[in-house]
C-alpha positions as CSV (number, residue, x, y, z in Angstrom):
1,X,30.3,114.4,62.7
2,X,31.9,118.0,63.7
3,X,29.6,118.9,67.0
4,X,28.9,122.7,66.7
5,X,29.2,123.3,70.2
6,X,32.2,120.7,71.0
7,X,34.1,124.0,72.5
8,X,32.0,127.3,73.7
9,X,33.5,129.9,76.0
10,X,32.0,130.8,79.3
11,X,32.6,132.9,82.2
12,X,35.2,130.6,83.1
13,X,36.7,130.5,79.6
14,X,37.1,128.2,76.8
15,X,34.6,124.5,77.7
16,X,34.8,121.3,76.6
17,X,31.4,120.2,77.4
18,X,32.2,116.6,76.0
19,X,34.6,116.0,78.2
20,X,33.7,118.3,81.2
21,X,37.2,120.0,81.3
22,X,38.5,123.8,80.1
23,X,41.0,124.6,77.8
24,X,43.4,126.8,79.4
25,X,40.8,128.6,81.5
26,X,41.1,132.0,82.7
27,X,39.8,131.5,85.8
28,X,40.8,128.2,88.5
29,X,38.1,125.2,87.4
30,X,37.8,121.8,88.8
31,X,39.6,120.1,85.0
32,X,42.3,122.1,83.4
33,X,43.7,120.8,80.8
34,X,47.1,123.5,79.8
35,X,48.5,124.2,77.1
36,X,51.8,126.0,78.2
37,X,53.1,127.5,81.4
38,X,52.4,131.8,80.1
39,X,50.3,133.5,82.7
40,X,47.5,134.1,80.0
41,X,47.1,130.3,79.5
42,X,48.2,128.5,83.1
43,X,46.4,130.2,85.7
44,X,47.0,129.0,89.3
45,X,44.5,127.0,92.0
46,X,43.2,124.4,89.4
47,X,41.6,121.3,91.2
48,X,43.0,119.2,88.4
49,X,45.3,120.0,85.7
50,X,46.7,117.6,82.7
51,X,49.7,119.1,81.0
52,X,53.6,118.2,80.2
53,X,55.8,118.0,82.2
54,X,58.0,121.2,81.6
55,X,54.5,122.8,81.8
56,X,54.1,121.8,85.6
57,X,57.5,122.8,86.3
58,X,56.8,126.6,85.5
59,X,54.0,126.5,87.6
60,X,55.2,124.8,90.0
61,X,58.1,127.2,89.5
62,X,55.9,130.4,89.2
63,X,52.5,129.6,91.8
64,X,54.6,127.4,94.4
65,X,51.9,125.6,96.6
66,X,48.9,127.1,94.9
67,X,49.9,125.5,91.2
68,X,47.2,123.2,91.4
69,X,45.8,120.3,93.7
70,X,46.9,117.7,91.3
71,X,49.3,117.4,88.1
72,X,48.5,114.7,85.8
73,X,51.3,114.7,84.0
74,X,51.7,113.9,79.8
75,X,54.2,113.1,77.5
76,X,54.0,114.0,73.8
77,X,51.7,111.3,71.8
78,X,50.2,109.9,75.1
79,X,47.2,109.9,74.7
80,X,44.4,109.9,78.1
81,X,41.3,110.3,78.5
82,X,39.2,113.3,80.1
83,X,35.5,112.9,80.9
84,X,35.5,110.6,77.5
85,X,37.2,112.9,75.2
86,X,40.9,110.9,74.6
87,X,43.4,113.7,74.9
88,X,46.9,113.9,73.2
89,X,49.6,116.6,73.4
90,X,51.6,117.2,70.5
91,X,54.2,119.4,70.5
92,X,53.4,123.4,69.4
93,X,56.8,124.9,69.1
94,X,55.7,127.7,71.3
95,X,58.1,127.6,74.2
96,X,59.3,124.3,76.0
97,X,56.9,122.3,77.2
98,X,54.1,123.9,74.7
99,X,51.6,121.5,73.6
100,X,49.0,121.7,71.0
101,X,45.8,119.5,72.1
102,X,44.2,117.0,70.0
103,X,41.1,116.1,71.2
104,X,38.9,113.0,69.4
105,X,35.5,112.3,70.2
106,X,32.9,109.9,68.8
107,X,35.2,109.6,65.6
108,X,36.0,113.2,65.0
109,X,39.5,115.1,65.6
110,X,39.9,118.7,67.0
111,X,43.1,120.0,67.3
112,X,43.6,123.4,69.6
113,X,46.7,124.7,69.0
114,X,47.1,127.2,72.0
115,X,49.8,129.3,70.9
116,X,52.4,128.0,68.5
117,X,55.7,129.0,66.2
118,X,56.8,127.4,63.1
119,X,60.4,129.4,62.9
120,X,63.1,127.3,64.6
121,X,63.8,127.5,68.1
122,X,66.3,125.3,69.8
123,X,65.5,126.2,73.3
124,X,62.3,124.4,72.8
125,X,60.5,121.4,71.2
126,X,60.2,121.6,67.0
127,X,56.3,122.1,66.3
128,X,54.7,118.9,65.1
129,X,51.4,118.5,63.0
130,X,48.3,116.1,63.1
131,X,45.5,115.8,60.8
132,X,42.2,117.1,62.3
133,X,38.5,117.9,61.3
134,X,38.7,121.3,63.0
135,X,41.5,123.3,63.6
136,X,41.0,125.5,66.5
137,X,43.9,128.1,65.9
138,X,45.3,131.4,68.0
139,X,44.8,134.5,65.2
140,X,46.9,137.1,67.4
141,X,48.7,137.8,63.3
142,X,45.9,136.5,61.4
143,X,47.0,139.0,59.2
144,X,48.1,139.2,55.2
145,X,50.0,142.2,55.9
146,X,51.7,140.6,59.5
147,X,54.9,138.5,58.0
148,X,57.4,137.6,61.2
149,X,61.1,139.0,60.0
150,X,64.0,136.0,60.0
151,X,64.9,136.3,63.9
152,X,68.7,135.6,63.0
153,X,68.7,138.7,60.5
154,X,66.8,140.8,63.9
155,X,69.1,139.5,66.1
156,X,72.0,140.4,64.5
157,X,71.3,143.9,64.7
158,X,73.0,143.9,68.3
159,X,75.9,143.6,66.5
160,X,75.9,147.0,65.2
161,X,75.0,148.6,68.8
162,X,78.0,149.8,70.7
163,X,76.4,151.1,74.0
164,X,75.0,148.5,76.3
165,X,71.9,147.3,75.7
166,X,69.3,147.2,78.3
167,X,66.9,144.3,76.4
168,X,63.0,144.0,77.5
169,X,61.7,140.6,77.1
170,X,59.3,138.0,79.1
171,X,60.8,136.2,81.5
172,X,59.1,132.5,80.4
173,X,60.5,131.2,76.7
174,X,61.2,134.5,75.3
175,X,64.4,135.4,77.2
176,X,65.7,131.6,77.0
177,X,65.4,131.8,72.9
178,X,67.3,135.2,72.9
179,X,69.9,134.1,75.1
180,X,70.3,131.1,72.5
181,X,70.4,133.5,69.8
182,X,72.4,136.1,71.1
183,X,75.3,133.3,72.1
184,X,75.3,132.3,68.4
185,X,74.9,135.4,66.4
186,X,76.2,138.0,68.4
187,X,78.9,135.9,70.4
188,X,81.3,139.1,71.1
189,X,78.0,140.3,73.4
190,X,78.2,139.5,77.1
191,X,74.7,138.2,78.1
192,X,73.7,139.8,81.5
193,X,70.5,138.2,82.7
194,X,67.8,139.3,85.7
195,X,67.4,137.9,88.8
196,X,63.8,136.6,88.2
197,X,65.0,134.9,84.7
198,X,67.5,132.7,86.9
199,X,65.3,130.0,88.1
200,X,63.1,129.8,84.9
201,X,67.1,129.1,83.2
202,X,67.8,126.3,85.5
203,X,64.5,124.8,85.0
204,X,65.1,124.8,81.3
205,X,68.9,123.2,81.7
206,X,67.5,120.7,84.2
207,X,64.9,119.5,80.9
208,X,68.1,119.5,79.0
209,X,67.7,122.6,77.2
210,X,71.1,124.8,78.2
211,X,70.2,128.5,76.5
212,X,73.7,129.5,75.8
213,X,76.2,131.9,77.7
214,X,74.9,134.3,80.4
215,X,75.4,135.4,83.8
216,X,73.3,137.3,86.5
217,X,73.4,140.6,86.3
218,X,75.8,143.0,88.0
219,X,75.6,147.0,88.7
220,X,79.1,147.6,88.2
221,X,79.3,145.1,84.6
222,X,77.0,147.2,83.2
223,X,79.1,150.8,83.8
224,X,81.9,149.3,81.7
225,X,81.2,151.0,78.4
226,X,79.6,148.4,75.8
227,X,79.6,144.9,75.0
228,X,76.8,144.1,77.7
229,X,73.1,143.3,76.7
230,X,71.1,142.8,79.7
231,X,68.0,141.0,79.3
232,X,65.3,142.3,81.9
233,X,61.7,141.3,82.3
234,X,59.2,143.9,81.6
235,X,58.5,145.8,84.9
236,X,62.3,146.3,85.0
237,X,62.3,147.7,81.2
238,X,59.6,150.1,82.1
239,X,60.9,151.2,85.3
240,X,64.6,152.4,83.4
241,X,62.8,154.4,80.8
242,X,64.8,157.3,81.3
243,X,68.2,155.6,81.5
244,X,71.3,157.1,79.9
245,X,73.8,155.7,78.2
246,X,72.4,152.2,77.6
247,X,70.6,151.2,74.4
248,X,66.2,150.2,75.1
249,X,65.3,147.4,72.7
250,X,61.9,145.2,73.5
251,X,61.9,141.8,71.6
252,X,57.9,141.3,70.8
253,X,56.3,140.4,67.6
254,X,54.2,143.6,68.9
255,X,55.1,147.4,66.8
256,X,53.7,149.2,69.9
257,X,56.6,147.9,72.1
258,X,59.1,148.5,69.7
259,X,60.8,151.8,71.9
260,X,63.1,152.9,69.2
261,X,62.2,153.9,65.6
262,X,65.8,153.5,64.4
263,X,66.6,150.2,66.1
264,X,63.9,147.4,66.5
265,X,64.2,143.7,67.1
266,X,60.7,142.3,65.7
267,X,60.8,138.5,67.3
268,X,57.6,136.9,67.9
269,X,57.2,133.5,69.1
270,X,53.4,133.4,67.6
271,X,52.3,132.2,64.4
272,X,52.3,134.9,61.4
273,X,50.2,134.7,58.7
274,X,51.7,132.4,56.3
275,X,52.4,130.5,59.4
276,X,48.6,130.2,59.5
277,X,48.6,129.0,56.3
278,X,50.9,126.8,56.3
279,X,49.0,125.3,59.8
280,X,45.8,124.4,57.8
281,X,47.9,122.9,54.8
282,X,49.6,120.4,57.5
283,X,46.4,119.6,59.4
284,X,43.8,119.5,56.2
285,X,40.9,120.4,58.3
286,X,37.1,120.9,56.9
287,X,37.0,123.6,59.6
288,X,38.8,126.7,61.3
289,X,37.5,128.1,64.4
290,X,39.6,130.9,65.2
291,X,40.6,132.8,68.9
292,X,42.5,134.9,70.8
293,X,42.5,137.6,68.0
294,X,40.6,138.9,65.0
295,X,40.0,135.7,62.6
296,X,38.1,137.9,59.7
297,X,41.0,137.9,57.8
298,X,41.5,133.8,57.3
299,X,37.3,133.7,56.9
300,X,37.9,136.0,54.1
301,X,40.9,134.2,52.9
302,X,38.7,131.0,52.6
303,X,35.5,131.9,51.5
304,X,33.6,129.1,50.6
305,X,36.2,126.3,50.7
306,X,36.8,125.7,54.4
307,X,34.3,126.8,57.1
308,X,35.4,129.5,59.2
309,X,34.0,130.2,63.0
310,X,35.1,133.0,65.0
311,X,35.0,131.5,68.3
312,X,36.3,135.0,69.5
């Protein structure tokens, strides 16, 4: 039986009452159980906190001593158990080390799906599916009219760019898939990265996942005229808003940081609509409870032939 109130938010964020542990909580909580290692999902100074392994690293990486008091550390399709709720990770395709969360108790399955991707990504883990009663799925597209472009046909718009490109992007996931797709699309480009993307890039080659060609960044690299696209985090990006000569690109799934009406580079790393879609048809549950974003659309979508719950 599907319990109503399995998962209710809080001041503290999303609860799993069953098991007495938060899905990635906003704020620190004695049982944490993560997701993936973005800021808006891993906070620091959890007592307790069961994730993968690539997951800890970034924190560990990112909050230093203050990651949390204890790591319980999980692998893909092993299974624990938290406050009697058995736990199992499952790969969301988000970033590496991104985890989906199926969660059964008393005989039913719920699957949270934190944030997730479907396109291919070869700096991270493919996405993997489970059947579930209740599919608890991110909605930040949940939107007919929101269809993620090919991110090969985006990227290779640097080809066409002959000043240096100064490129905004986050630091965690996002930068590592366009180094990986810069080196194989737009190969005659010399990748110039930020200092602060440095460490995250080792930690991925150290899990095995080498991005592609790049090198630190260098003032006088990037006064040679083209040929350079500098990927920068986004204080950096919004701090050079008047520089000349260089070419401002933001990578986001997001129109309102696209900086340049002629030249955009639409690549999200969420799930798009049809993405959605194609989530419920690979997990075939008699539920949807929808978060992080505007879920109206998919309750509309299904009307009367699968249950629909905004959770937020």
């Amino acid at each position: 039986m599907i319990l109503d109130d399995f998962l209710i938010y809080n001041t503290n964020g999303l609860y799993c009452k069953c098991g007495d542990f938060y899905l990635d909580p906003q704020v620190p909580v004695t049982h944490a159980v993560i997701s993936h290692a973005h800021a808006d999902h891993a906070v620091a100074s959890n007592n307790e906190v069961y994730c993968t392994e690539a997951t800890a690293a970034f924190m560990q990486l990112r909050y230093a001593k203050n990651a949390a008091k204890v790591f319980n550390i999980a692998a893909y399709h092993q299974s624990f158990v938290v406050g009697g709720v058995a736990v199992t990770f499952i790969s969301a395709g988000h970033m590496l080390g991104s985890a989906q969360v199926l969660m059964e108790y008393q005989g039913t399955k719920y699957l949270y799906t934190g944030d997730y991707k479907i396109q291919p990504d070869a700096t991270c883990e493919p996405i993997e599916w489970a059947k579930a009663d209740v599919l608890i799925t991110e909605s930040t597209f949940a939107d007919p009219e929101v269809l993620h472009p090919d991110p090969v046909v985006e990227i290779k718009k640097l080809n066409d760019i002959s000043l240096n490109i100064m490129l905004g992007a986050y630091s965690l996931g996002k930068s590592q898939r366009l180094i990986n797709l810069i080196t194989e699309h737009a190969p005659q480009k010399t990748i110039l990265v930020h200092h602060r993307i440095m460490p995250i890039n080792q930690v991925y080659e150290r899990m095995g996942y080498k991005p592609g060609k790049y090198q630190i960044y260098g003032r006088k690299l990037m006064k040679q005229q083209g040929g350079f696209v500098y990927i920068v985090p986004p204080f950096t990006f919004d701090s050079y808003a008047r520089a000349k000569d260089v070419k401002r690109l933001f990578a986001s799934g997001w129109k309102n940081l696209q900086v340049n009406k002629q030249d955009t580079l639409f690549i999200s790393d969420h799930a798009d609509w049809n993405d959605i879609l194609e989530a419920v048809k690979q997990v075939q549950p008699s539920q949807i409870w929808t978060l992080h974003g505007d879920g109206r659309h998919l309750k509309n979508h299904f009307n009367n032939d699968i249950f629909v719950k905004l959770l937020s």
